[in-house]
FIKOLZA-1660 file (N, C-alpha, C; in steps of 0.1 Angstrom, whole numbers, plus 5000, padded with zeros to 4 digits):
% residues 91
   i   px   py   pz ch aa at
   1 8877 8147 8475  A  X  N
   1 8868 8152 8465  A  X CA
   1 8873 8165 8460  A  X  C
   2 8872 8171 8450  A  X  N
   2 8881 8178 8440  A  X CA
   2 8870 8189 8444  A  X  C
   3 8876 8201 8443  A  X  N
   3 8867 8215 8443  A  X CA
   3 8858 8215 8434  A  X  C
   4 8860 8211 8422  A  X  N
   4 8850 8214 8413  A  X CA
   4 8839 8207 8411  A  X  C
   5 8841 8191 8419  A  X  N
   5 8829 8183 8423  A  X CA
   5 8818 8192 8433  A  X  C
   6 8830 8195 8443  A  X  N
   6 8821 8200 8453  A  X CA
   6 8809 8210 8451  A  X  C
   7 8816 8220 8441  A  X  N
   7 8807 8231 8432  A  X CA
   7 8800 8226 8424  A  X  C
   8 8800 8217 8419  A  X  N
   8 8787 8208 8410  A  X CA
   8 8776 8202 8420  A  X  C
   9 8782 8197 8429  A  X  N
   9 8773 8188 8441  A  X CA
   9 8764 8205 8450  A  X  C
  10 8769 8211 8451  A  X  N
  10 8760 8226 8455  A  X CA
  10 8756 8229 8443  A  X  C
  11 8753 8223 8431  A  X  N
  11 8741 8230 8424  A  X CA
  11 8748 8246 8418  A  X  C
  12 8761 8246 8417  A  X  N
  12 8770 8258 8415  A  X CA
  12 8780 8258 8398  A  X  C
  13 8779 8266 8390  A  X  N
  13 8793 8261 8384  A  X CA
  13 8797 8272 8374  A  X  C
  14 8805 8275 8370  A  X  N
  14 8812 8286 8367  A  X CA
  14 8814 8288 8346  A  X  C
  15 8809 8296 8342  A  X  N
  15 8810 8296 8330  A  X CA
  15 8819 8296 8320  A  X  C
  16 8819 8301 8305  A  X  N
  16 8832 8303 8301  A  X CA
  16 8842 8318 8306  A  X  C
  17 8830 8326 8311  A  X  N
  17 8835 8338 8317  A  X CA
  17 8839 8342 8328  A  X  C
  18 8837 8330 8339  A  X  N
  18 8839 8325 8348  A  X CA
  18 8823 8330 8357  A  X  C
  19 8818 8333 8352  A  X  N
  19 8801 8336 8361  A  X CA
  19 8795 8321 8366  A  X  C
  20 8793 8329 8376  A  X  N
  20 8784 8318 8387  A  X CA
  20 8770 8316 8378  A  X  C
  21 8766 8302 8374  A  X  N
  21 8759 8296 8372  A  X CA
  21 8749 8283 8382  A  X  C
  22 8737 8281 8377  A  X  N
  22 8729 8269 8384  A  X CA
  22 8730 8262 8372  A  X  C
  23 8734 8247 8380  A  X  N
  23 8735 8237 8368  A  X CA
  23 8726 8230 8376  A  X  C
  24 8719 8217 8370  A  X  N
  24 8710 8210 8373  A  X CA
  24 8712 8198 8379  A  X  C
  25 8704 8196 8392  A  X  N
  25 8710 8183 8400  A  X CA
  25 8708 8174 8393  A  X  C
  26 8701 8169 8388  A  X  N
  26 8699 8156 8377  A  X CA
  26 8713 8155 8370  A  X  C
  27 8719 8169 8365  A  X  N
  27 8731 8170 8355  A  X CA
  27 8745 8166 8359  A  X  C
  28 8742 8170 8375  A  X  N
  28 8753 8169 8384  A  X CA
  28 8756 8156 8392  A  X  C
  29 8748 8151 8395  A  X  N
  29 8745 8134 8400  A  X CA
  29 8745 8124 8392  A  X  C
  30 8743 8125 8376  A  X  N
  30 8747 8118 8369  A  X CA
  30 8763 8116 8366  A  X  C
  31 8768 8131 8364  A  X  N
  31 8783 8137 8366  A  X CA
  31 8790 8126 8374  A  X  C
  32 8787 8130 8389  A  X  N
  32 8790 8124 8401  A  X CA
  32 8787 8112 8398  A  X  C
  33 8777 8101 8398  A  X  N
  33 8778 8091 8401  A  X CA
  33 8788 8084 8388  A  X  C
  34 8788 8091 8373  A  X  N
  34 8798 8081 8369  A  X CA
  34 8810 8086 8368  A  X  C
  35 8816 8095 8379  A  X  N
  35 8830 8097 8381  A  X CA
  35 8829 8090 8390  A  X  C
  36 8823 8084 8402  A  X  N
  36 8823 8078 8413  A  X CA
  36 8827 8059 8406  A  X  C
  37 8819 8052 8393  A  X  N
  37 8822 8044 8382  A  X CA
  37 8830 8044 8380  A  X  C
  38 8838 8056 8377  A  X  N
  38 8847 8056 8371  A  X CA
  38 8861 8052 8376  A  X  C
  39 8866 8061 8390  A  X  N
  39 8874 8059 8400  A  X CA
  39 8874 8047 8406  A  X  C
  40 8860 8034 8408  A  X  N
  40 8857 8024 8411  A  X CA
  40 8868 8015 8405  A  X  C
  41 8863 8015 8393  A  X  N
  41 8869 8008 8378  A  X CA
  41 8882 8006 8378  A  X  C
  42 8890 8021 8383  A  X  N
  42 8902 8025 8381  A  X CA
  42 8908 8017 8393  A  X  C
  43 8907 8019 8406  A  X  N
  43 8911 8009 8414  A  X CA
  43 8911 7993 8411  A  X  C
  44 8901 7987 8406  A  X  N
  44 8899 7974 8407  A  X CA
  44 8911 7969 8398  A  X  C
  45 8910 7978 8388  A  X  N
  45 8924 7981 8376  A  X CA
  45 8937 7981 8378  A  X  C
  46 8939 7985 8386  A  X  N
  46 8949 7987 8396  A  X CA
  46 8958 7976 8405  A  X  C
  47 8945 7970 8410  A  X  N
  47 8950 7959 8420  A  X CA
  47 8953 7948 8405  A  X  C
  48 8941 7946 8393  A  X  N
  48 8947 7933 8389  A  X CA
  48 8960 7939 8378  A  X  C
  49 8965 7945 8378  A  X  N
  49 8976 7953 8371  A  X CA
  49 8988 7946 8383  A  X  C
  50 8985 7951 8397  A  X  N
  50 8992 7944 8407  A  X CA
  50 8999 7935 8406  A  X  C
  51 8984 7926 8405  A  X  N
  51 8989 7907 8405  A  X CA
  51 8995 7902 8394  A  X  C
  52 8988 7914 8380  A  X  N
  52 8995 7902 8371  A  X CA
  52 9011 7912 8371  A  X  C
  53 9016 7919 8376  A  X  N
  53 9032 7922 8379  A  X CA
  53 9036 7915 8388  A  X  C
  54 9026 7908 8399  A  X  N
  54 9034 7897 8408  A  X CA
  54 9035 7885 8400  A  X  C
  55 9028 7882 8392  A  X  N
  55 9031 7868 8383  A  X CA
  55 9044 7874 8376  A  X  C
  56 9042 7882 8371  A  X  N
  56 9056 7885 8362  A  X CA
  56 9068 7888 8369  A  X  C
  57 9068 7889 8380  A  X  N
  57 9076 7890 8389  A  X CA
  57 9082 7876 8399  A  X  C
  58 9071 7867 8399  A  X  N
  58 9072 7855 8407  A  X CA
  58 9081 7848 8404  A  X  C
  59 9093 7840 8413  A  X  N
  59 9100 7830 8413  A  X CA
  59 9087 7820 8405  A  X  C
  60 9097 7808 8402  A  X  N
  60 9089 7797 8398  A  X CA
  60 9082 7789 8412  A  X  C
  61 9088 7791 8423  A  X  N
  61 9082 7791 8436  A  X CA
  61 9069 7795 8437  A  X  C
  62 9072 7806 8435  A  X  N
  62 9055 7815 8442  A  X CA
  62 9052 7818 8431  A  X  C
  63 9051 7812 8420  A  X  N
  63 9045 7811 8410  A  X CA
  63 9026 7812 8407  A  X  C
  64 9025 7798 8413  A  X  N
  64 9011 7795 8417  A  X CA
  64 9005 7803 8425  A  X  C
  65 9011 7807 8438  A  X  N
  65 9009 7816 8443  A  X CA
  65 9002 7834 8436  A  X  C
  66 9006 7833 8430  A  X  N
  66 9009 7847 8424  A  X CA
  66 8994 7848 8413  A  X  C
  67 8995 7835 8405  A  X  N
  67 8982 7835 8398  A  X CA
  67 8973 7832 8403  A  X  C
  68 8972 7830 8414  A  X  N
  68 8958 7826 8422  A  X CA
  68 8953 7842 8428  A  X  C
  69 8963 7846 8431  A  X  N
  69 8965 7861 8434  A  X CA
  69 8957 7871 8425  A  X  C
  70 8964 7867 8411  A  X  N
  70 8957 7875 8398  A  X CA
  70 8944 7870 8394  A  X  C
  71 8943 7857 8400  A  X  N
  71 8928 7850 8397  A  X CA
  71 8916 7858 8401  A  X  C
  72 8914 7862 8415  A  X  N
  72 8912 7866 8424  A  X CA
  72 8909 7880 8425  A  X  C
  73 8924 7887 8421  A  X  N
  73 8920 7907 8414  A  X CA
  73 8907 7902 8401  A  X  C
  74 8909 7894 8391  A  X  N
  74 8901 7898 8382  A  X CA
  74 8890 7892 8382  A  X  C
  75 8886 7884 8398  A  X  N
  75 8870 7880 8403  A  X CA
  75 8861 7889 8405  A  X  C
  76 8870 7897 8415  A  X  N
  76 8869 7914 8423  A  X CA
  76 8868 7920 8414  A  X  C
  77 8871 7928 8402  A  X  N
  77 8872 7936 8394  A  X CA
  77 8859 7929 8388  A  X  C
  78 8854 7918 8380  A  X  N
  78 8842 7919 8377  A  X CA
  78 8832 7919 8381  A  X  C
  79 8834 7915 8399  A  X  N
  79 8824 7914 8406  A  X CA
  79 8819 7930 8408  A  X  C
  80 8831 7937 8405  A  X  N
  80 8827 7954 8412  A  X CA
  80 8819 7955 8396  A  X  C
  81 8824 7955 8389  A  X  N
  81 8819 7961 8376  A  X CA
  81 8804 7953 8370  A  X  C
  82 8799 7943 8377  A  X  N
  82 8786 7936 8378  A  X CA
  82 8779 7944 8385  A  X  C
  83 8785 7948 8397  A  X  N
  83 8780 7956 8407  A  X CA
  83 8773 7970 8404  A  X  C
  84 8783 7973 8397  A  X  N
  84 8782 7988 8390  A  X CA
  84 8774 7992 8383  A  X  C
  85 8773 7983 8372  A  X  N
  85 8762 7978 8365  A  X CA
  85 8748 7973 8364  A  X  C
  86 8751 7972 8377  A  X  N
  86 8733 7964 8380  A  X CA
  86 8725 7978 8390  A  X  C
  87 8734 7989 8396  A  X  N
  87 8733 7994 8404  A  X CA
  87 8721 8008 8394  A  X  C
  88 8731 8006 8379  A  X  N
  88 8727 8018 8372  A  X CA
  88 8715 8014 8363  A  X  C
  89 8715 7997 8363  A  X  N
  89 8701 7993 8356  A  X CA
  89 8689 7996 8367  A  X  C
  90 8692 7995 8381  A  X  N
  90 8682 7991 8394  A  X CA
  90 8680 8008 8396  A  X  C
  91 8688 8019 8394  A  X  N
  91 8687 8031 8399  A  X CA
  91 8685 8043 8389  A  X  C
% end
């Protein structure tokens, strides 16, 4: 977690003059929870970025292999982002 989260999560945060300010937990947990979306997203992105470079990488062998692979990142990747989504309709 980044220093500057941490100063937002204590209700803390620093101006354009650099003065110590109270920012609002509402302001700050919204902050937080969609950098927490965010970084989610970016992983899932990540892994099917993976697979589909192991397809593009695959012998004609492990071919199949490879897209079942990519199949599979981009199950996970919607399943997280259903997840994500249902969490911020439900919360």
């Amino acid at each position: 977690m980044s220093e500057a989260l941490k100063a937002l999560l204590n209700y803390e945060q620093a101006d354009e003059e650099g003065v110590m300010v109270l920012a609002s937990r509402e302001a700050i947990h919204v902050v937080s929870s969609e950098l927490d979306t965010a970084l989610t997203r970016i992983r899932e992105l990540e892994r099917v970025l993976k697979a589909a470079r192991d397809v593009l990488e695959a012998s004609e062998s492990e071919w199949e292999d490879a897209v079942i692979g990519l199949d599979l990142a981009v199950m996970r990747h919607d399943a997280a982002l259903s997840s994500k989504d249902q969490e911020k309709t439900n919360g």
